[in-house]
KOLDOGU-382008 format. One line per 2 residues: number of its first residue (from 1); their letters; for each residue y, z, x of C-alpha. Coordinates in nm, 3 decimals, always signed. Example, Ala and Ser with C-alpha at 12.3 -4.5 7.8 and 13.67 -1.06 7.14 Angstrom:
REM residues 2
1) AS) -0.450 +0.780 +1.230; -0.106 +0.714 +1.367
//
This chain:
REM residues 387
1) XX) -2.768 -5.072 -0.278; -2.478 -5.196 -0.135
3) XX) -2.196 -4.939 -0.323; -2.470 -4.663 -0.166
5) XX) -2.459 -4.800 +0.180; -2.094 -4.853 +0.193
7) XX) -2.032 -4.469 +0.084; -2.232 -4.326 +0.303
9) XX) -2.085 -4.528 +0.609; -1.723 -4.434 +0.484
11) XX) -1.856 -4.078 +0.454; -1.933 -4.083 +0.805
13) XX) -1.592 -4.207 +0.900; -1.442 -3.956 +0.697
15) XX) -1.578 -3.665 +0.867; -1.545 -3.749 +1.190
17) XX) -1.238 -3.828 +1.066; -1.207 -3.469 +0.912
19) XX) -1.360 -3.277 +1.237; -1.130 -3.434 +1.467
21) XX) -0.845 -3.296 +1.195; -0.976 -2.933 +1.188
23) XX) -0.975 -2.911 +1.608; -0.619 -2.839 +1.574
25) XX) -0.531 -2.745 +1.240; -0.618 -2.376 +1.077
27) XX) -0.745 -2.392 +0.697; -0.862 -2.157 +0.489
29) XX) -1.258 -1.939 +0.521; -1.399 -2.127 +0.284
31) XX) -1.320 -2.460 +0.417; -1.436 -2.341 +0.786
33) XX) -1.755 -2.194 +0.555; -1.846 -2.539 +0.464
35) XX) -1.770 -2.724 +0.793; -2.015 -2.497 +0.957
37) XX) -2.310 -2.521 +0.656; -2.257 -2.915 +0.621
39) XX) -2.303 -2.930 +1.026; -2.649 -2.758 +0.989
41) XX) -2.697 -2.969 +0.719; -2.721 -2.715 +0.464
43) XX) -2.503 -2.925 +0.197; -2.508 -2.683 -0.107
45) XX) -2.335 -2.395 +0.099; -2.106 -2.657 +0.199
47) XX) -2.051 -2.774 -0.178; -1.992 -2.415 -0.273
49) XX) -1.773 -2.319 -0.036; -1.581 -2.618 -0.062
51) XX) -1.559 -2.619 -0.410; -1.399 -2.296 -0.454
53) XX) -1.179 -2.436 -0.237; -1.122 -2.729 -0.420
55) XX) -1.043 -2.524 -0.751; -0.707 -2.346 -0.600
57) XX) -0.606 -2.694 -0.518; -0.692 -2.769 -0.149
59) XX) -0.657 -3.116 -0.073; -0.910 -3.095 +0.246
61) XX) -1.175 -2.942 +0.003; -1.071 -3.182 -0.317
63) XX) -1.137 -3.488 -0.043; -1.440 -3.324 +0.104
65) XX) -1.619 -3.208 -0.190; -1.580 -3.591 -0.311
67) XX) -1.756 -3.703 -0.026; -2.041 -3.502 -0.129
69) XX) -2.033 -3.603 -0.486; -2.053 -3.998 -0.360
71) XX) -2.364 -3.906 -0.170; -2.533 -3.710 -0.362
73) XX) -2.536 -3.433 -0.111; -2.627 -3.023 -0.193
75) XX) -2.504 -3.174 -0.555; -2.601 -3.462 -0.812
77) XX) -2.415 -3.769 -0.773; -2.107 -3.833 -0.977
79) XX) -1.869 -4.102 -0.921; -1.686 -4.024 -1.181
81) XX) -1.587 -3.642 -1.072; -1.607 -3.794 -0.707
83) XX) -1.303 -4.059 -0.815; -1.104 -3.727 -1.024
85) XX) -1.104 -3.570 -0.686; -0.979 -3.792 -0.460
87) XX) -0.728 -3.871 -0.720; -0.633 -3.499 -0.730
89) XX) -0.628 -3.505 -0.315; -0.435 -3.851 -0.303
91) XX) -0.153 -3.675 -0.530; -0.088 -3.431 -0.207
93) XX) -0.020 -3.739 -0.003; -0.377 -3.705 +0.174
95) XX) -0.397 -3.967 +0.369; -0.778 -4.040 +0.413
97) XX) -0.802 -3.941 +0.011; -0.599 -4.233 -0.071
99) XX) -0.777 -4.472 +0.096; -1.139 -4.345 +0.026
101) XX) -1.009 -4.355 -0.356; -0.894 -4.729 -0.301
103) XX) -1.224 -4.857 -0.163; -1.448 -4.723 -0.420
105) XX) -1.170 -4.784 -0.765; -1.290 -5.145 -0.810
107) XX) -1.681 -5.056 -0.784; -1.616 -4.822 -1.123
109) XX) -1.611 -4.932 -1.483; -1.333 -4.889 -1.706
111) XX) -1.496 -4.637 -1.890; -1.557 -4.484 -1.587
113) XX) -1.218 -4.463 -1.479; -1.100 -4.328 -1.790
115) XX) -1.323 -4.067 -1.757; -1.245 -3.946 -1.420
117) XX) -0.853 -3.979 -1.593; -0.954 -3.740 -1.813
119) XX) -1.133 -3.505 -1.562; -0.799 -3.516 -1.361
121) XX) -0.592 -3.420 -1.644; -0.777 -3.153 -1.761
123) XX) -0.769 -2.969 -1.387; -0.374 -3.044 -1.402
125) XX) -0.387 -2.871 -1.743; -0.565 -2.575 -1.582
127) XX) -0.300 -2.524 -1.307; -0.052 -2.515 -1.491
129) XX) -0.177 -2.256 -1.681; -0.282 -2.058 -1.374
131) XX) +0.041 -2.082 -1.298; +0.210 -1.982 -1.573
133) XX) -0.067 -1.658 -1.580; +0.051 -1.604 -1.201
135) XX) +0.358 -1.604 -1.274; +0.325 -1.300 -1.500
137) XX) +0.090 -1.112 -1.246; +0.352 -1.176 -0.979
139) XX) +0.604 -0.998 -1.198; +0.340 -0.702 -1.322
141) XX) +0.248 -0.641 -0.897; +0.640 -0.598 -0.825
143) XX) +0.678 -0.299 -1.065; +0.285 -0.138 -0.946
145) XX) +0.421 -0.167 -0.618; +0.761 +0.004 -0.703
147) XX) +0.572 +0.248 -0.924; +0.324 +0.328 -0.615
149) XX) +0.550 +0.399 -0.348; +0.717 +0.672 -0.579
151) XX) +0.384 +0.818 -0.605; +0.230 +0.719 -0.947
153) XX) -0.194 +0.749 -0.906; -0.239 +0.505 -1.183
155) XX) -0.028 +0.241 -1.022; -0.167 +0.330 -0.717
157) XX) -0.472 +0.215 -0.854; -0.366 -0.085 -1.044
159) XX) -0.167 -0.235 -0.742; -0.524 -0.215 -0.521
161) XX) -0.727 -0.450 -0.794; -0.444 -0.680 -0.787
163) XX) -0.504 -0.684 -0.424; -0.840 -0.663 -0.435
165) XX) -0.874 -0.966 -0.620; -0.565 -1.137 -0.524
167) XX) -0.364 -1.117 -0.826; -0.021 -1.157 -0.841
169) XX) -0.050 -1.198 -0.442; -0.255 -1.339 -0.181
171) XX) -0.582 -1.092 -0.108; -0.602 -0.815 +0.112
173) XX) -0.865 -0.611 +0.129; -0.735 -0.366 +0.371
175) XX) -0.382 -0.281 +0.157; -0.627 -0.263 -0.140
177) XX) -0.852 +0.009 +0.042; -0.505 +0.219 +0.164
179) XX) -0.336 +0.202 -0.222; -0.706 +0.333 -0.331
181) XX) -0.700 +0.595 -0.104; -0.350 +0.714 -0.179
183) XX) -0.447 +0.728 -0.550; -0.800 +0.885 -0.497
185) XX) -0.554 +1.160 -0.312; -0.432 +1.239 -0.648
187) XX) -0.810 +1.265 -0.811; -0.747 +0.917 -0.999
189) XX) -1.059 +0.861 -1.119; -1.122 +0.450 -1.079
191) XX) -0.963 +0.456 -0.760; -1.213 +0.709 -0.591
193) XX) -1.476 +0.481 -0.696; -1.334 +0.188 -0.593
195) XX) -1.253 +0.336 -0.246; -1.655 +0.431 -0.194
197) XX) -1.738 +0.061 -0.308; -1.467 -0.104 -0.070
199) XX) -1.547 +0.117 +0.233; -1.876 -0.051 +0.245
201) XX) -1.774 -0.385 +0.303; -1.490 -0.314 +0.553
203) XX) -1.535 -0.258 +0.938; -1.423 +0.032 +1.121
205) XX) -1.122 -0.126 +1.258; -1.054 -0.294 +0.918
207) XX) -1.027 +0.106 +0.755; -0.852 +0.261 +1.059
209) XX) -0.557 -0.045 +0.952; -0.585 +0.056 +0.622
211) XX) -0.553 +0.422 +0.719; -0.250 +0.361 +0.905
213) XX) -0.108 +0.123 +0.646; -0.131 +0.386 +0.361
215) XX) +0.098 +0.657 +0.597; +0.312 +0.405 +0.638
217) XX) +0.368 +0.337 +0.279; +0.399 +0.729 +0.202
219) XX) +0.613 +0.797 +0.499; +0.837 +0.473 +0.409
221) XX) +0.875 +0.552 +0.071; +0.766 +0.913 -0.047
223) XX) +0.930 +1.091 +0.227; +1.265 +0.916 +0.350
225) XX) +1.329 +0.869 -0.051; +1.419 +1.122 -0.311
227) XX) +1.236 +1.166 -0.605; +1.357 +1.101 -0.903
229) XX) +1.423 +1.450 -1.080; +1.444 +1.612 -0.743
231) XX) +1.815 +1.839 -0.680; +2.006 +1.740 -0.409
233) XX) +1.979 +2.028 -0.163; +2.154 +1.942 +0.068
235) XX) +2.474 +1.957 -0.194; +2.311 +2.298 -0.299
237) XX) +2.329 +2.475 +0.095; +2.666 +2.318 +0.160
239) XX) +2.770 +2.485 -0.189; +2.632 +2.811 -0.123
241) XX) +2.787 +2.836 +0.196; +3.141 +2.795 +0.095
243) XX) +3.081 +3.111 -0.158; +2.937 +3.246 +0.105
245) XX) +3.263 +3.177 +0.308; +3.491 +3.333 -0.019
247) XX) +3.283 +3.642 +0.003; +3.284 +3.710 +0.302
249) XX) +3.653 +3.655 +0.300; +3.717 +3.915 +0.010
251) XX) +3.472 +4.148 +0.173; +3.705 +4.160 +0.518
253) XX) +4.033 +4.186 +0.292; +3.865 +4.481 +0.076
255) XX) +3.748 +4.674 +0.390; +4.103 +4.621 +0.588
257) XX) +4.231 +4.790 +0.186; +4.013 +5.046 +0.200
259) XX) +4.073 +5.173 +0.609; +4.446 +5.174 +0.544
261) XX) +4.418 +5.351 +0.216; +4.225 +5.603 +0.421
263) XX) +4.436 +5.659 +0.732; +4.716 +5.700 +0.488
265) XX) +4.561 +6.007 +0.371; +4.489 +6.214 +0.686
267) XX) +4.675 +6.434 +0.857; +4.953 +6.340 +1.025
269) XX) +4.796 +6.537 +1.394; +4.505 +6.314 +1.386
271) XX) +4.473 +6.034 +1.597; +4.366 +5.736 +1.449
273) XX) +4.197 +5.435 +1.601; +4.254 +5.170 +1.313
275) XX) +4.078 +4.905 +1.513; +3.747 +5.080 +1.612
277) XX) +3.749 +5.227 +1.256; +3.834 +4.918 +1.066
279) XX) +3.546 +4.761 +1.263; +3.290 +5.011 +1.193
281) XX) +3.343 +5.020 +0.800; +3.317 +4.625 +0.751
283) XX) +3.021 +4.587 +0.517; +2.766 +4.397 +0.650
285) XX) +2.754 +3.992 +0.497; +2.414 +3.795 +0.484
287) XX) +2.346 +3.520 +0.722; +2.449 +3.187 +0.564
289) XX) +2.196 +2.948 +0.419; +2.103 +2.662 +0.623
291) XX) +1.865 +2.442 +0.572; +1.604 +2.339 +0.850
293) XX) +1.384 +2.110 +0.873; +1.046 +2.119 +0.969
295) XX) +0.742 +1.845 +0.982; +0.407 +1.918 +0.793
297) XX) +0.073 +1.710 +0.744; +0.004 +1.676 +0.370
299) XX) -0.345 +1.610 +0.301; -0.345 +1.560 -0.108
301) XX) -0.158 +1.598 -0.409; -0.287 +1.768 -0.747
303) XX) -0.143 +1.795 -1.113; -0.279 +2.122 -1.105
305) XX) -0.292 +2.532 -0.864; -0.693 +2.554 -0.945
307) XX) -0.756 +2.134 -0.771; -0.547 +2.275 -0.479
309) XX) -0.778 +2.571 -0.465; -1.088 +2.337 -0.476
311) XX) -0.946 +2.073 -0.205; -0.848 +2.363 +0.047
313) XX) -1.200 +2.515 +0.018; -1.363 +2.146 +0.082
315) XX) -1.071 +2.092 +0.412; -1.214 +2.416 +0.556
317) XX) -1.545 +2.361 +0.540; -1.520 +1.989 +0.662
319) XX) -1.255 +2.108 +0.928; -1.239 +2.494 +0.992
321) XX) -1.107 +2.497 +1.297; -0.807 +2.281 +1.283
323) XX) -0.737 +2.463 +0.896; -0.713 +2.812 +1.072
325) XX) -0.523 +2.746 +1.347; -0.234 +2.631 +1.133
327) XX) -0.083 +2.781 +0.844; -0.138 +2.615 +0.491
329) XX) +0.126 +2.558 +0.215; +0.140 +2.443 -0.073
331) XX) +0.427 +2.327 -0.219; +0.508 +2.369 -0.607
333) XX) +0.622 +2.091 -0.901; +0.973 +2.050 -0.891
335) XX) +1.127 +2.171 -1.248; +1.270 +1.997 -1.497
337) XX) +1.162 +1.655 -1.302; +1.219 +1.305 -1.487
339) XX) +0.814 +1.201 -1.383; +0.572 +1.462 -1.312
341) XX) +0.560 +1.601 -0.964; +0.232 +1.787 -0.840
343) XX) +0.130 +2.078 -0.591; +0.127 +1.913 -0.274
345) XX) -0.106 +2.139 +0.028; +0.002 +2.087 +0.382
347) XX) -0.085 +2.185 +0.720; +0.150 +2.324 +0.999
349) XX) +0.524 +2.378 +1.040; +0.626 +2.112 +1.312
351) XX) +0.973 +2.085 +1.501; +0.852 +1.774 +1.616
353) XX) +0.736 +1.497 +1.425; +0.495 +1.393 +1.706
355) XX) +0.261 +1.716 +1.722; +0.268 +1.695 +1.309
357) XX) +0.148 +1.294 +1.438; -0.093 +1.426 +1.656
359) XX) -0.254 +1.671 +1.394; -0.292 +1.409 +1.114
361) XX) -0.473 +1.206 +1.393; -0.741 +1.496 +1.448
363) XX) -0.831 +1.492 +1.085; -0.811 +1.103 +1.040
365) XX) -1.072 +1.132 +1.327; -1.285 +1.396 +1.100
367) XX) -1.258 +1.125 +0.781; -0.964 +1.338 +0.617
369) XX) -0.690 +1.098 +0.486; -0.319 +1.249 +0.559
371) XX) +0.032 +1.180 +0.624; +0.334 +1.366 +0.810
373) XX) +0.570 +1.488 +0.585; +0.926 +1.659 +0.633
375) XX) +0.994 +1.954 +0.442; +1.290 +2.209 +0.501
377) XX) +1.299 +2.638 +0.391; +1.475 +2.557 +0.097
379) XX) +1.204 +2.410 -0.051; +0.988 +2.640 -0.311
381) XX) +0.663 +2.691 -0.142; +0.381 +2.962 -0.109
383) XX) +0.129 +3.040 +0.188; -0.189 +2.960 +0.097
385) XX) -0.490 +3.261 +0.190; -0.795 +3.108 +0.408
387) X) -1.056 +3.080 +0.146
//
């Protein structure tokens, strides 16, 4: 009677203790989870919540969810896993752990104590190997991530579950939703599934973040960085306008040939005007090359012409108006790429990356996921007919 009196009134102590702690300190959901069940007195919410907690090695929720274990409270009473806890919580230099574990150590048996030794080893056992596994899923989310931002659907896909679940890295349920979108762009499967479960569970505001977090990624990453497999065309236009330069240089030298060649041979009477003529015969030369660019809004990428087909058909009827007033391209695989590359449909031709900005908005409004893009006339591309 008197071990179950003198818990409870160091229980008390504790949390007050505890609440006066929280007022100024920020832990994690579930801890705040508990705090508000155990104040309504609902104590197995409170041992739940505080017990997942407890598991990724919170020393609040270790010393709390002991507390509950002394009295009996939303749980059965143990002492012994009560004692393993605080032990676990006293290790992190908690200060009201330690001395909660001190008053109740001598009220145990031995056996009892060995047992709750045993307890505590086994959790430090289990760390460690969640770390170790961590460790690997830290290493597997650095090369989804680096895969993902050069467009790969399956990593895409991969790097949301991590997210999703917090593997590898701390959970985010909004990154998860914009890598899921990205991938169900490409017609990945998993990931078009997982972005209609996800979507259910996140606000409005929480998708509009993850809307603007996935252009982000592609116009960090996809756009500003070259492909791998993709030619450098900017070395290509600067190349063909130096032979443009030589040509037009042997063109000028040929026609001056020619004009002399010719005034040689007339009559001496005749007049000649050698610069009107010479100017007259110079054979025209084609503009030089140069490369412009131009802003679009992409709206998907496909492995294949016929899925392009298919998602133009479904923009117009979701969005006719905005897919007639500007003109639709689709942009062909590069060759001889190192990764595959895809057909990539876009709307507009943009000086101005704001009114591309201001398009992409319009059909985020209409539930259309898109991105501004920069593209230039080099670039092999075809017009695609209003279906």
């Amino acid at each position: 009677m008197k071990i179950s009196l003198h818990i409870q009134w160091l229980s008390i102590l504790a949390l007050l203790f505890f609440f006066t702690l929280f007022a100024v300190d920020v832990f994690a959901d579930d801890i705040q989870d508990g705090i508000a069940a155990y104040k309504q007195g609902d104590f197995q919410t409170a041992y739940q919540a505080w017990h997942q907690a407890a598991e990724n090695n919170v020393a609040e929720a270790q010393w709390m969810l002991a507390i509950l274990l002394l009295n009996g409270q939303g749980v059965k009473q143990d002492k012994v896993a009560a004692y393993s806890w605080l032990t676990l919580a006293s290790e992190k230099q908690h200060k009201q752990a330690m001395i909660d574990r001190m008053a109740i150590r001598d009220r145990l048996s031995a056996e009892e104590l060995m047992n709750a030794d045993t307890l505590t080893k086994a959790f430090r056992d289990k760390q460690m190997a969640k770390t170790a596994i961590n460790h690997h899923k830290e290493k597997a989310f650095h090369w989804f991530e680096k895969a993902a931002k050069q467009g790969d659907p399956q990593a895409q896909y991969q790097l949301g579950e991590m997210l999703l679940n917090g593997e590898g890295v701390k959970q985010d349920k909004v990154a998860a939703y914009s890598w899921f979108s990205l991938a169900s762009e490409q017609n990945q499967p998993q990931a078009i599934v997982k972005q209609a479960q996800l979507k259910t569970e996140l606000s409005r505001s929480q998708i509009e973040k993850a809307n603007a977090l996935m252009l982000t990624n592609r116009d960090n990453h996809l756009i500003t960085d070259k492909p791998p497999g993709l030619p450098d065309l900017v070395n290509e236009v600067n190349e063909v306008d130096e032979k443009n330069k030589e040509n037009q240089i042997l063109a000028e030298q040929s026609s001056v040939d020619t004009s002399l060649l010719e005034a040689r041979e007339k009559p001496s009477s005749e007049k000649l005007d050698e610069p009107a003529k010479l100017t007259q015969v110079k054979p025209e030369t084609k503009p030089k090359s140069v490369m412009t660019t131009v802003y679009r809004v992409q709206v998907g990428a496909f492995r294949s012409r016929q899925q392009v087909d298919i998602a133009l058909t479904q923009l117009t009827k979701k969005s006719a108006a905005i897919v007639q007033k500007y003109e639709t391209t689709i942009t062909e695989p590069v060759e001889n790429a190192e990764k595959p590359d895809f057909y990539r449909l876009q709307l507009g031709n943009f000086a101005a990356k704001s009114e591309a900005t201001t398009l992409c908005r319009h059909l985020t409004e209409n539930k259309q996921a898109c991105f501004v893009v920069t593209a230039n006339n080099m670039q092999k591309t075809t017009v695609a007919k209003q279906p």
